[in-house]
N, CA, C and O atoms as CSV, one atom per row, in Angstrom:
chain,resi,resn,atom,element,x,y,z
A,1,UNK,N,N,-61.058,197.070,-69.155
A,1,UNK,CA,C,-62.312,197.780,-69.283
A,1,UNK,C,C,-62.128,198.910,-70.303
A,1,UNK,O,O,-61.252,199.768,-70.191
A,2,UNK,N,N,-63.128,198.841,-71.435
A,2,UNK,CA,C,-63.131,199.898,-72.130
A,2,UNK,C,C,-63.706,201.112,-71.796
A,2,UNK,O,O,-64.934,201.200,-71.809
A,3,UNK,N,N,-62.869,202.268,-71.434
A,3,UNK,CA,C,-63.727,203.522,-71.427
A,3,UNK,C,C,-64.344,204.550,-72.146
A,3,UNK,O,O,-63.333,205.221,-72.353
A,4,UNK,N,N,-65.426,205.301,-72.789
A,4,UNK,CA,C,-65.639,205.869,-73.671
A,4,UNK,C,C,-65.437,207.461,-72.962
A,4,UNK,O,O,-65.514,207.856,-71.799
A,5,UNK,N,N,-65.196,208.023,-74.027
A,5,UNK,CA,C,-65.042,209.548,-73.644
A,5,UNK,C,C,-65.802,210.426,-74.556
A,5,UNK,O,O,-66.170,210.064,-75.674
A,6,UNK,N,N,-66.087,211.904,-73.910
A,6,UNK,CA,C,-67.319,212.432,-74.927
A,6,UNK,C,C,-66.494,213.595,-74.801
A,6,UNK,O,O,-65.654,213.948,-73.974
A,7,UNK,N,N,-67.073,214.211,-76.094
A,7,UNK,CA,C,-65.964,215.186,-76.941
A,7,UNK,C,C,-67.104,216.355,-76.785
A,7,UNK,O,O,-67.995,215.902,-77.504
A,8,UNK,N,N,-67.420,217.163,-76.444
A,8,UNK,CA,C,-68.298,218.615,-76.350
A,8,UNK,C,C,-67.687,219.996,-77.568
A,8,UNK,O,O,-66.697,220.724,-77.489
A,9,UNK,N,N,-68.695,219.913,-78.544
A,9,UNK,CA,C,-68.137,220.692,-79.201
A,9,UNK,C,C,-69.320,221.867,-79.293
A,9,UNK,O,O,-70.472,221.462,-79.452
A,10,UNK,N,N,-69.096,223.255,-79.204
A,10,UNK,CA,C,-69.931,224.401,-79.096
A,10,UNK,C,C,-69.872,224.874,-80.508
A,10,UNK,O,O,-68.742,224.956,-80.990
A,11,UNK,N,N,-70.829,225.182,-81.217
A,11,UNK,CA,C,-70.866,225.986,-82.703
A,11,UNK,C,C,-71.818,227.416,-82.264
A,11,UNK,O,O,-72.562,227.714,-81.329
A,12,UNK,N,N,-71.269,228.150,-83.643
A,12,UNK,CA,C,-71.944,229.382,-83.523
A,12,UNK,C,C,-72.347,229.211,-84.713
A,12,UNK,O,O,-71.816,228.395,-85.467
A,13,UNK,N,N,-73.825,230.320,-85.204
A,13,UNK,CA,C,-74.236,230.106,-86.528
A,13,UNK,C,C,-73.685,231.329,-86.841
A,13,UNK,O,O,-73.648,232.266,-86.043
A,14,UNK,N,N,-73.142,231.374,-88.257
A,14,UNK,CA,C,-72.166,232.532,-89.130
A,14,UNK,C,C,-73.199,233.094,-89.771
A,14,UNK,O,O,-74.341,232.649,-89.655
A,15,UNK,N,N,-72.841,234.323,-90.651
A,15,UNK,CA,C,-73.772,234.833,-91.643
A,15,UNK,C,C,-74.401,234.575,-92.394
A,15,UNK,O,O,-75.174,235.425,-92.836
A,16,UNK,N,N,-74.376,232.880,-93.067
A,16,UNK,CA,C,-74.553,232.617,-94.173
A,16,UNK,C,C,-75.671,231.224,-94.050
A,16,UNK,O,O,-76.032,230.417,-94.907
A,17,UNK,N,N,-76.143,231.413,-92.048
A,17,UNK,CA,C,-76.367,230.324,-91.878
A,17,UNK,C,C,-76.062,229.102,-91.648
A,17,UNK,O,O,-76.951,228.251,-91.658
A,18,UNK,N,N,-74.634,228.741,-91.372
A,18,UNK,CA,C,-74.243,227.748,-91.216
A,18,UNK,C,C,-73.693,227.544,-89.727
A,18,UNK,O,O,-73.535,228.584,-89.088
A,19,UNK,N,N,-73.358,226.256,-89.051
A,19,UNK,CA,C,-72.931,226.420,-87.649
A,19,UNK,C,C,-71.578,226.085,-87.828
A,19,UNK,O,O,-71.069,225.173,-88.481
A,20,UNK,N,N,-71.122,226.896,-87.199
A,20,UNK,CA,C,-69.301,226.222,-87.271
A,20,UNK,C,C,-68.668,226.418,-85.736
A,20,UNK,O,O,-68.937,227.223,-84.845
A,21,UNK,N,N,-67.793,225.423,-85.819
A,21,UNK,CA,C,-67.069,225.366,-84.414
A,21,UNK,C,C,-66.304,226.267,-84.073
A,21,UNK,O,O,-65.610,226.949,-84.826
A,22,UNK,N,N,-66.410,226.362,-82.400
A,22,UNK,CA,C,-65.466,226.612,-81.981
A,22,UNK,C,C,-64.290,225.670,-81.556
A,22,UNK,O,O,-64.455,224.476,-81.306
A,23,UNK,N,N,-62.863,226.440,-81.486
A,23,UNK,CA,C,-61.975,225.819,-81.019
A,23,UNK,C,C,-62.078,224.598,-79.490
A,23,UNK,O,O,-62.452,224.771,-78.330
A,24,UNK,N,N,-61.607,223.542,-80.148
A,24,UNK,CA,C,-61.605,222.788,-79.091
A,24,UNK,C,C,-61.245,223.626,-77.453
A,24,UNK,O,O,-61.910,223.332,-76.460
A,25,UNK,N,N,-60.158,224.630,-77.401
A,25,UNK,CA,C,-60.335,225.658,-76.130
A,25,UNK,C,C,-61.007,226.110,-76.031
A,25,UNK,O,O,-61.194,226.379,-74.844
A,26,UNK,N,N,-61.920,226.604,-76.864
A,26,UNK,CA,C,-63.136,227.503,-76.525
A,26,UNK,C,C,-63.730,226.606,-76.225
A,26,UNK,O,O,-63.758,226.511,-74.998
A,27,UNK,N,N,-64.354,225.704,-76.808
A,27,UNK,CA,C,-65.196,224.585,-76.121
A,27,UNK,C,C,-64.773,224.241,-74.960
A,27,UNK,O,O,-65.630,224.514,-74.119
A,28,UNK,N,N,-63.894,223.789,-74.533
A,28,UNK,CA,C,-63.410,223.617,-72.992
A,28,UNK,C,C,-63.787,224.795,-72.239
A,28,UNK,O,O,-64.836,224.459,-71.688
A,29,UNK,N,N,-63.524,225.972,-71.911
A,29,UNK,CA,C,-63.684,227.052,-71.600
A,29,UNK,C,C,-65.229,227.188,-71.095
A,29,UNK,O,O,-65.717,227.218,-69.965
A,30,UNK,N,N,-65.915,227.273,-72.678
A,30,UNK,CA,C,-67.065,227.066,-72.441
A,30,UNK,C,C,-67.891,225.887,-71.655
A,30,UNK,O,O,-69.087,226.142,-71.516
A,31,UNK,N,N,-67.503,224.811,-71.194
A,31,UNK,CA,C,-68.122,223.554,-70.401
A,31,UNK,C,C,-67.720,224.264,-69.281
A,31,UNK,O,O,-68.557,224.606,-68.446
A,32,UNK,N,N,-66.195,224.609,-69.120
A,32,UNK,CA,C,-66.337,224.979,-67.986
A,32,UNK,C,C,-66.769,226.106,-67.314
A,32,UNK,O,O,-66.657,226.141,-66.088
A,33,UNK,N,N,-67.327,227.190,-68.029
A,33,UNK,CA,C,-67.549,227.844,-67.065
A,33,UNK,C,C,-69.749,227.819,-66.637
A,33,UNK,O,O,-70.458,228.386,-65.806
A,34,UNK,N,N,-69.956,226.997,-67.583
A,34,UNK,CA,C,-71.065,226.096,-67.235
A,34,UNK,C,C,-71.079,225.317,-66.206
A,34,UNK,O,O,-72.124,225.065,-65.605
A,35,UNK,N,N,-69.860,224.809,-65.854
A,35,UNK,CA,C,-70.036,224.002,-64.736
A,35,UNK,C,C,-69.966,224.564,-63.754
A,35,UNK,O,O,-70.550,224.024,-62.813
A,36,UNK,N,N,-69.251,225.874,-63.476
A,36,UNK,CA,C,-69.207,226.566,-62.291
A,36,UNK,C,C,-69.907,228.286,-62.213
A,36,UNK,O,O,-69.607,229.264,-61.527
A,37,UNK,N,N,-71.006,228.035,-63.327
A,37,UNK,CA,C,-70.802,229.033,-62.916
A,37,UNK,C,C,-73.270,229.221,-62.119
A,37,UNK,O,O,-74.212,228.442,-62.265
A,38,UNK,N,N,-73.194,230.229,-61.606
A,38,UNK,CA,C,-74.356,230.279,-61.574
A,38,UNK,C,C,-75.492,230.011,-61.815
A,38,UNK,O,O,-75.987,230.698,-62.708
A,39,UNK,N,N,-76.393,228.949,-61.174
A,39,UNK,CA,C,-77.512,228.470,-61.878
A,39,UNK,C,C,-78.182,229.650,-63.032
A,39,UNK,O,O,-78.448,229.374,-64.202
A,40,UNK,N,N,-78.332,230.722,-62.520
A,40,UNK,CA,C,-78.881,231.487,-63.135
A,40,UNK,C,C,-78.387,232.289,-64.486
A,40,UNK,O,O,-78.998,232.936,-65.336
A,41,UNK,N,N,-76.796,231.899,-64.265
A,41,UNK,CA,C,-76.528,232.521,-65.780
A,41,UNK,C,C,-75.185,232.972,-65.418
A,41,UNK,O,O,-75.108,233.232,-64.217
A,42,UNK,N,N,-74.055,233.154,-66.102
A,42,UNK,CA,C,-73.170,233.788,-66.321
A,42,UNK,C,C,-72.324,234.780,-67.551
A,42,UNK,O,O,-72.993,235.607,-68.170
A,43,UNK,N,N,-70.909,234.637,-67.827
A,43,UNK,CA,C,-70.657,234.906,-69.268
A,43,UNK,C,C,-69.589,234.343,-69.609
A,43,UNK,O,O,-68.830,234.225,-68.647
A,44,UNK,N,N,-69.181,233.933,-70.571
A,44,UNK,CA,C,-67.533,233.760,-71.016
A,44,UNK,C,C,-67.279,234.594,-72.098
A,44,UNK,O,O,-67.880,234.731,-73.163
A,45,UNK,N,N,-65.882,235.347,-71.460
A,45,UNK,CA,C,-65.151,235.980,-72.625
A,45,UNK,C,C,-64.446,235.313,-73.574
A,45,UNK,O,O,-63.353,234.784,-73.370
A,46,UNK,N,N,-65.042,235.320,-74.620
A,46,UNK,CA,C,-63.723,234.350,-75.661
A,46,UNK,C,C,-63.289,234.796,-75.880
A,46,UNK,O,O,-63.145,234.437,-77.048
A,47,UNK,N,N,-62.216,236.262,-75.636
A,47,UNK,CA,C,-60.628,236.627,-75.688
A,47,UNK,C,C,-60.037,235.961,-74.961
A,47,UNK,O,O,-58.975,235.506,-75.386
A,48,UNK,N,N,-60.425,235.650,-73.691
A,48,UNK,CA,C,-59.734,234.849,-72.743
A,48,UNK,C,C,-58.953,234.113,-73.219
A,48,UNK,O,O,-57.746,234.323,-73.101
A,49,UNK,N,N,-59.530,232.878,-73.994
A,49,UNK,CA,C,-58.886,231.923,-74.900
A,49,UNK,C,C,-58.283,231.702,-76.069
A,49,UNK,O,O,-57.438,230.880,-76.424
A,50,UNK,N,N,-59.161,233.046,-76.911
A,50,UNK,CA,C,-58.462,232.916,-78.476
A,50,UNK,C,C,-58.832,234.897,-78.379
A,50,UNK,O,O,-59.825,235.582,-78.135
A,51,UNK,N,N,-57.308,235.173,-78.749
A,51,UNK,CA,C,-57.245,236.577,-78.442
A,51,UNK,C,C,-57.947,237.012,-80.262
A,51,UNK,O,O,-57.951,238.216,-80.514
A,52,UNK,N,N,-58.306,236.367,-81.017
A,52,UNK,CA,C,-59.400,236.762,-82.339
A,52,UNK,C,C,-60.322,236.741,-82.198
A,52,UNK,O,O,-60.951,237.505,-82.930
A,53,UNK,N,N,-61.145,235.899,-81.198
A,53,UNK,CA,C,-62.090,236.085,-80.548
A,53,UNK,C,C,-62.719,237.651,-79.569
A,53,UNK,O,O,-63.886,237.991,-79.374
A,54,UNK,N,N,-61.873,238.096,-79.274
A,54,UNK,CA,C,-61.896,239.428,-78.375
A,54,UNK,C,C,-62.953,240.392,-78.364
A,54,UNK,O,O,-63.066,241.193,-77.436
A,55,UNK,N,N,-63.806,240.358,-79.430
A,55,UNK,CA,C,-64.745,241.342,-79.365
A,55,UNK,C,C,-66.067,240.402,-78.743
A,55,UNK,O,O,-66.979,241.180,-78.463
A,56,UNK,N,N,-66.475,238.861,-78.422
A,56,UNK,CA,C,-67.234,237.908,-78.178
A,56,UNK,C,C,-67.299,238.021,-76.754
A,56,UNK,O,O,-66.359,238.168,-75.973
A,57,UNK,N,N,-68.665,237.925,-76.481
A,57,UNK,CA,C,-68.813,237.466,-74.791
A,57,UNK,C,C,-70.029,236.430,-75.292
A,57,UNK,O,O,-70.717,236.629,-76.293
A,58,UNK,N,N,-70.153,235.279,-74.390
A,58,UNK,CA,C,-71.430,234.280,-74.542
A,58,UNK,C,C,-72.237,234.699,-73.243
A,58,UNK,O,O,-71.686,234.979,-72.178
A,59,UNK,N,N,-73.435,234.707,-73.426
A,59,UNK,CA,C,-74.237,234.546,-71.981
A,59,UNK,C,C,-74.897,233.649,-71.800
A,59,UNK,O,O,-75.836,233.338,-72.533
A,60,UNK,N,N,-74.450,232.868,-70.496
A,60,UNK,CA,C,-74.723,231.510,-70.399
A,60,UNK,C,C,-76.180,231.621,-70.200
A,60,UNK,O,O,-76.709,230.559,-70.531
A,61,UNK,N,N,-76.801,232.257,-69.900
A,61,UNK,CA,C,-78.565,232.210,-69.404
A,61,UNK,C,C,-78.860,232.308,-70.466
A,61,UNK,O,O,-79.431,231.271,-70.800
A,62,UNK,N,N,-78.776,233.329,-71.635
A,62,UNK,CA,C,-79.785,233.253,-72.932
A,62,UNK,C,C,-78.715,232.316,-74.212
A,62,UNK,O,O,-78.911,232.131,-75.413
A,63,UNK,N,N,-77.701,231.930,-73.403
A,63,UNK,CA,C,-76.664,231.033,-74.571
A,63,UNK,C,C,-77.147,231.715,-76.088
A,63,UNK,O,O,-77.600,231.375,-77.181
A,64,UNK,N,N,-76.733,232.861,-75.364
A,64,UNK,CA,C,-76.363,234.249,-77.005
A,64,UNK,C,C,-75.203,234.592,-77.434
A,64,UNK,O,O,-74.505,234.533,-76.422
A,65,UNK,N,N,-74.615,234.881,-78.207
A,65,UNK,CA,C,-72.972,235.162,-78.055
A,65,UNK,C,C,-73.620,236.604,-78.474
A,65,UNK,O,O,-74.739,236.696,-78.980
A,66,UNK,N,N,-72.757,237.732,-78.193
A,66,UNK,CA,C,-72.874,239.043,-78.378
A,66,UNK,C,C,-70.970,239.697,-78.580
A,66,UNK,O,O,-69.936,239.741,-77.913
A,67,UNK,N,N,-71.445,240.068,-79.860
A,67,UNK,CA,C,-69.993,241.195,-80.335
A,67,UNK,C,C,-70.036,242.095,-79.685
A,67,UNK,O,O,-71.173,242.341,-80.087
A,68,UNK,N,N,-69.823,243.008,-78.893
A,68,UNK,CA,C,-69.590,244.289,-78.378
A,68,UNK,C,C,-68.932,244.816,-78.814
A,68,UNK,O,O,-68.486,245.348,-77.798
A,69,UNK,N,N,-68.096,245.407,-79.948
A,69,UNK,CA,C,-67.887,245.984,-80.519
A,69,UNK,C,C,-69.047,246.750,-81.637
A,69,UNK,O,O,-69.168,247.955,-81.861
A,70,UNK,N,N,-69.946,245.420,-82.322
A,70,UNK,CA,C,-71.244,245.676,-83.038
A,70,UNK,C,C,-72.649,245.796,-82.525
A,70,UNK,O,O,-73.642,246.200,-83.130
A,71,UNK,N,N,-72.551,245.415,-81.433
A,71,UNK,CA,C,-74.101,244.771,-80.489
A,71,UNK,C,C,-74.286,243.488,-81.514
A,71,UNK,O,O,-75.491,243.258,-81.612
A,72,UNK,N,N,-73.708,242.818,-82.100
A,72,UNK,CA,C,-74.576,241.829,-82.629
A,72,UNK,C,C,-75.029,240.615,-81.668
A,72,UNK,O,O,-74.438,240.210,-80.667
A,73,UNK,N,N,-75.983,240.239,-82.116
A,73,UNK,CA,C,-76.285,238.718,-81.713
A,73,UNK,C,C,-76.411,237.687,-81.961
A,73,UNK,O,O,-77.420,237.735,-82.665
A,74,UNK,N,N,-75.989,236.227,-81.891
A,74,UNK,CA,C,-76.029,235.317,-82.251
A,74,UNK,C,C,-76.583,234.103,-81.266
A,74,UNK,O,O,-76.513,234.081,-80.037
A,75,UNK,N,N,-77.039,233.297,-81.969
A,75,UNK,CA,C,-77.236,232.094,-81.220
A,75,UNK,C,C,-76.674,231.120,-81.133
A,75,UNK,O,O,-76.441,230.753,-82.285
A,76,UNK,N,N,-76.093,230.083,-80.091
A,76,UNK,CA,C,-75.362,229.176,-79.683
A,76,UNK,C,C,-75.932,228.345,-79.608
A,76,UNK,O,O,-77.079,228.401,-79.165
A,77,UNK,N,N,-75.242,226.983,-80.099
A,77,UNK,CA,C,-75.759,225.869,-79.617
A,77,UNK,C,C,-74.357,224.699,-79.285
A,77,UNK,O,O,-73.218,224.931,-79.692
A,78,UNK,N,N,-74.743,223.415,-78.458
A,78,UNK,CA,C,-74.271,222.563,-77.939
A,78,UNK,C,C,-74.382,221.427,-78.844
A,78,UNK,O,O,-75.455,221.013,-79.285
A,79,UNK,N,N,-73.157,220.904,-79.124
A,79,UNK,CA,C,-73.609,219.560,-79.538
A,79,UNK,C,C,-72.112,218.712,-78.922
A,79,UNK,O,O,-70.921,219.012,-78.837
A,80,UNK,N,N,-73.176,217.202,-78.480
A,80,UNK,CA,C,-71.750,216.496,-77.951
A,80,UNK,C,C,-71.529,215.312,-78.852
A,80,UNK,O,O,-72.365,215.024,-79.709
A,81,UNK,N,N,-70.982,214.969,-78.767
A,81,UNK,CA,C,-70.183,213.648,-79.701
A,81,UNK,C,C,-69.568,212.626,-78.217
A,81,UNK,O,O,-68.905,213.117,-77.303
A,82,UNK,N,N,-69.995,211.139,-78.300
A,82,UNK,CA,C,-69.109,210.532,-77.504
A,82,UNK,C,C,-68.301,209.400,-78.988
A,82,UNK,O,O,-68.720,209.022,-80.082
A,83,UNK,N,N,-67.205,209.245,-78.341
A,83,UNK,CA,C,-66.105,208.545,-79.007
A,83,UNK,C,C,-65.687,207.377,-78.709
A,83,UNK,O,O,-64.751,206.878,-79.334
């Protein structure tokens, strides 16, 4: 039996307009704490995973990423790939 597997990759849009990935850990990270975390919303720190990341928190309810260091904001999006 052939099994297919699906690859979840999370992008952020950069300055210039473009979406670029995150690390396959961050993407993991990020599914998971979607899967456990509060219907209503949670956050992930991406220092957790990639200590260059460190100034990033995502909020899973408005799936915003926010610098705290700058207040900036960004928007997140999901895209999956199966293989």
């Amino acid at each position: 039996m052939l099994l297919a597997s699906a690859v979840v990759v999370w992008e952020w849009l950069n300055e210039h307009g473009r979406w670029r990935p995150y690390s396959p850990a961050v993407s993991h990270q990020i599914e998971a704490a979607i899967r456990s975390s509060d219907p209503r919303g949670g956050s992930v720190v991406l220092g957790q995973v990639d200590s260059r990341l460190s100034p990033y928190i995502i909020d899973l309810q408005s799936m915003h990423q926010f610098r705290q260091d700058t207040g900036e904001l960004g928007d997140d999006e999901g895209l999956v790939w199966v293989c």
